[in-house]
ChimeraX commands (.cxc) that place a marker at each C-alpha (Angstrom):
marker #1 position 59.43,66.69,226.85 radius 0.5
marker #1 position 61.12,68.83,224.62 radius 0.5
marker #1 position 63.58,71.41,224.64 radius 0.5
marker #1 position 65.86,73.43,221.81 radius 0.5
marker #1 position 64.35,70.49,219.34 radius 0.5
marker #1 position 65.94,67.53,221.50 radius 0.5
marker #1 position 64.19,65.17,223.07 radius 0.5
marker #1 position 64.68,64.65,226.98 radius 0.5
marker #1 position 62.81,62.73,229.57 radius 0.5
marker #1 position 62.58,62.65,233.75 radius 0.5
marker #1 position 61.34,59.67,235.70 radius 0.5
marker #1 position 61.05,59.25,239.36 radius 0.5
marker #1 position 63.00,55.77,240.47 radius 0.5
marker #1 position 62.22,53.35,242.65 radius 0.5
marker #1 position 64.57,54.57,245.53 radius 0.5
marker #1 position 62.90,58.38,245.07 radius 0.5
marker #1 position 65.72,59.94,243.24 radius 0.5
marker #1 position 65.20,61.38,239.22 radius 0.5
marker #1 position 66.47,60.19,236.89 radius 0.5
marker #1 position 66.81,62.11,233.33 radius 0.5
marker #1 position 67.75,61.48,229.81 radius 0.5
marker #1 position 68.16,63.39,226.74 radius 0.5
marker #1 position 68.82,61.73,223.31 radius 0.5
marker #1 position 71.32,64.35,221.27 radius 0.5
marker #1 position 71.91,63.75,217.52 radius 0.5
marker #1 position 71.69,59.82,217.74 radius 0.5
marker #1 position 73.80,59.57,221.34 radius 0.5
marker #1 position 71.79,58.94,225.06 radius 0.5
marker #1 position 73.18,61.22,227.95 radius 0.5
marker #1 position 71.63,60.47,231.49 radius 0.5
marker #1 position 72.09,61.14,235.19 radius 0.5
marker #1 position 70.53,61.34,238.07 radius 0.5
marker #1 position 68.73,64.57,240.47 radius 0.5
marker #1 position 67.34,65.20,243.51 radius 0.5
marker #1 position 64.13,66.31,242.34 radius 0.5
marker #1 position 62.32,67.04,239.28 radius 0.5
marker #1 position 63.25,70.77,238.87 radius 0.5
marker #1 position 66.93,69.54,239.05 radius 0.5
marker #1 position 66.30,66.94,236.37 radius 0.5
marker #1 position 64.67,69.28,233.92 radius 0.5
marker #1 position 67.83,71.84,234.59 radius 0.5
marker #1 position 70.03,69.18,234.10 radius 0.5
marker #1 position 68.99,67.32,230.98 radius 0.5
marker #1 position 68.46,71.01,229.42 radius 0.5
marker #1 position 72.34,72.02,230.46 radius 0.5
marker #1 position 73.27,68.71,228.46 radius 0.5
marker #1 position 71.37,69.54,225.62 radius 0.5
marker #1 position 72.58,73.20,225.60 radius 0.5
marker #1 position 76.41,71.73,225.97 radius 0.5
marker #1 position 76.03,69.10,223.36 radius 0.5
marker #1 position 74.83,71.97,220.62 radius 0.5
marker #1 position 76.70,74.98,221.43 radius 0.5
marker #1 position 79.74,75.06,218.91 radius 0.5
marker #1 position 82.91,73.62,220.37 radius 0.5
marker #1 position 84.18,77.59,221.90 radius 0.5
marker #1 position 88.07,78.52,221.78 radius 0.5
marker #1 position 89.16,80.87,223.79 radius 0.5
marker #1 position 91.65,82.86,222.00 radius 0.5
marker #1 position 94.47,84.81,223.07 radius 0.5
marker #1 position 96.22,87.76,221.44 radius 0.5
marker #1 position 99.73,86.77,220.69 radius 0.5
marker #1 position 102.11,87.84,222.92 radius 0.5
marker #1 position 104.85,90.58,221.36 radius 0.5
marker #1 position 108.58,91.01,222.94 radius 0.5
marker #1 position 110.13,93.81,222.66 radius 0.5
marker #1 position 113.79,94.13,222.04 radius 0.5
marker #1 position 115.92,95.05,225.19 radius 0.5
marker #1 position 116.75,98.70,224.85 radius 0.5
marker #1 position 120.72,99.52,225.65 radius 0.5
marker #1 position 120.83,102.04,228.82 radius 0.5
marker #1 position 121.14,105.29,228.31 radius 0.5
marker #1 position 119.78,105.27,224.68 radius 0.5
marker #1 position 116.81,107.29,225.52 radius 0.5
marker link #1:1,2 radius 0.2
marker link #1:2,3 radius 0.2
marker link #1:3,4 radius 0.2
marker link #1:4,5 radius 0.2
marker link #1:5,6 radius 0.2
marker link #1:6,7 radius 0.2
marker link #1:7,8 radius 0.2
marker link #1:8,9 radius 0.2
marker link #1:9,10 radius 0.2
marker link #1:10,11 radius 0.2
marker link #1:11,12 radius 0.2
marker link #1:12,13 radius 0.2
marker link #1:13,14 radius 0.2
marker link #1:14,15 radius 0.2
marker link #1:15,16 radius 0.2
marker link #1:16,17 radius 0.2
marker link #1:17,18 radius 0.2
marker link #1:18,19 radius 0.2
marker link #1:19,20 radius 0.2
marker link #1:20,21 radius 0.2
marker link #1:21,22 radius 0.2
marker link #1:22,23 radius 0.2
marker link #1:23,24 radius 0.2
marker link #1:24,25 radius 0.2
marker link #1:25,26 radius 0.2
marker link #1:26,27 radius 0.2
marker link #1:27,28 radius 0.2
marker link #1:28,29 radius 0.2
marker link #1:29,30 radius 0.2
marker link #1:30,31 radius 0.2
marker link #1:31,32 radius 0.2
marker link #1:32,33 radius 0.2
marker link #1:33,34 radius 0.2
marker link #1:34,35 radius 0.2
marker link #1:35,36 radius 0.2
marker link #1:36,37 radius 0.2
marker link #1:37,38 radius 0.2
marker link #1:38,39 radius 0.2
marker link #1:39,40 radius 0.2
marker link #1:40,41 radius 0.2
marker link #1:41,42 radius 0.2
marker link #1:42,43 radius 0.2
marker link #1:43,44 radius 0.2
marker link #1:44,45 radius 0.2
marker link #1:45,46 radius 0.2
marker link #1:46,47 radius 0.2
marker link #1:47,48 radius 0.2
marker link #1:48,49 radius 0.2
marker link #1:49,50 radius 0.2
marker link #1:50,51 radius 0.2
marker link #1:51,52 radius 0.2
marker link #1:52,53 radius 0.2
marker link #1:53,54 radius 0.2
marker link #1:54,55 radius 0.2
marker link #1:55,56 radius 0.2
marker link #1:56,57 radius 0.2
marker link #1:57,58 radius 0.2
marker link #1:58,59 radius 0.2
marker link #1:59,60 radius 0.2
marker link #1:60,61 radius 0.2
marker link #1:61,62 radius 0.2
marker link #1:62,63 radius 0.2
marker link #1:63,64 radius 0.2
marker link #1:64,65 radius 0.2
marker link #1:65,66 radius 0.2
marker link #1:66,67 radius 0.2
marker link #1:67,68 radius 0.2
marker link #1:68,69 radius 0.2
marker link #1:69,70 radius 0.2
marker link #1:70,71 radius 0.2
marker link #1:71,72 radius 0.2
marker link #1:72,73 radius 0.2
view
């Protein structure tokens, strides 16, 4: 199967349980599922993690404000 350009598999094991694999830019990632649908939904969230860009979340720099004296206002 394919998905995104990747390469992924899902096999059903001996003991009834899936099993899937995906093959992202030269590495193996596997695991197993409860069913099929599961499988598919899994091997695609590994693909999708392996090529979304590595996200920062940013925050806006904290300012601090001079005390003000009392009764300056």
């Amino acid at each position: 199967m394919e998905y995104r350009g990747k390469q992924y598999g899902v096999i059903l094991t001996i003991g009834g349980k899936w099993k899937w694999s995906a093959e992202i830019e030269g590495q193996y990632r596997s695991g197993m599922a409860v069913s099929r649908p599961a499988g598919i939904k899994a091997a695609e969230r590994a693909i999708d993690k392996a090529l979304a860009p590595n996200k920062k979340h940013l925050r806006p720099p904290v300012t601090v404000r001079p005390p003000t004296e009392a009764g300056s206002q």
